[in-house]
N, C-alpha and C positions, 0 to 999 in steps of 0.2 A: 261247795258253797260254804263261807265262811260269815256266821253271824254272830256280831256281839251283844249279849244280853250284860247290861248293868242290873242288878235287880236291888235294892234296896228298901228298907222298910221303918218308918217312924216309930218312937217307940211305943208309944198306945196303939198300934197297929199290930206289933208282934203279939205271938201265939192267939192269931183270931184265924191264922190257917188263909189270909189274902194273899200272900209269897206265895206259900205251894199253890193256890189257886190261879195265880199268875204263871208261876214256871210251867205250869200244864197247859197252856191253855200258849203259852210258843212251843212247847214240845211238839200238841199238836196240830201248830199250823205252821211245821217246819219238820214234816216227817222223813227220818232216816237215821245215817248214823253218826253217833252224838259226842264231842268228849268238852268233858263241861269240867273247867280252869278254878281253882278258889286257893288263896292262900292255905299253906300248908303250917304256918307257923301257930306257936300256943298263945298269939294274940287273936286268932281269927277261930277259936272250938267252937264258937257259938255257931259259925259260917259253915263249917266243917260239918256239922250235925245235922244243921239244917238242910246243906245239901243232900246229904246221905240218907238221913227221912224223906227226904221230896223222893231223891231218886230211886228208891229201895220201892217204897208205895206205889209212884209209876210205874217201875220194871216187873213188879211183884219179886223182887231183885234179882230180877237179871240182867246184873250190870258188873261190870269189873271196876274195883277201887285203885288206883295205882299213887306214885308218889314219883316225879322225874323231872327232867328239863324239856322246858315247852319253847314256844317261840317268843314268850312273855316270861321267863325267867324259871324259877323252880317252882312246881306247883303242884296239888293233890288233883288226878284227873279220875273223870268217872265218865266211864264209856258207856254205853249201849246203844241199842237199835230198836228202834220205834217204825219200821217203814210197813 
């Protein structure tokens, strides 16, 4: 199954911790295994970070970080397994 999460966030909303609240809360109503897409470029550290804290805190990090080509172009992907 293939699902697309947009996640985005206002900026008076960020660092109040509603994203990761949000990205846990499809992780787990979409349990199994996961490889989650975010730009890879030094326009998007802030996107980068944030995934990697969400994912790290969910997995308690057990998660592999990679960097390749996807079917949406070149991307940093972050695997794991939630089932």
């Amino acid at each position: 199954m293939k699902i697309e999460v947009k996640l985005t966030t206002k900026e008076e909303a960020r660092g109040k911790g509603m994203a990761e609240q949000a990205a846990v809360q499809v992780f787990e109503k979409f349990r199994g295994s996961w490889q989650l897409f975010t730009n890879p470029s030094e326009k998007n550290i802030a996107g980068q970070k944030f995934w990697r804290k969400t994912v790290s805190n969910y997995t308690k990090g057990q998660y592999e970080e990679t960097v390749g080509t996807t079917f949406d172009g070149y991307k940093m992907i972050f695997s794991f397994q939630n089932a």
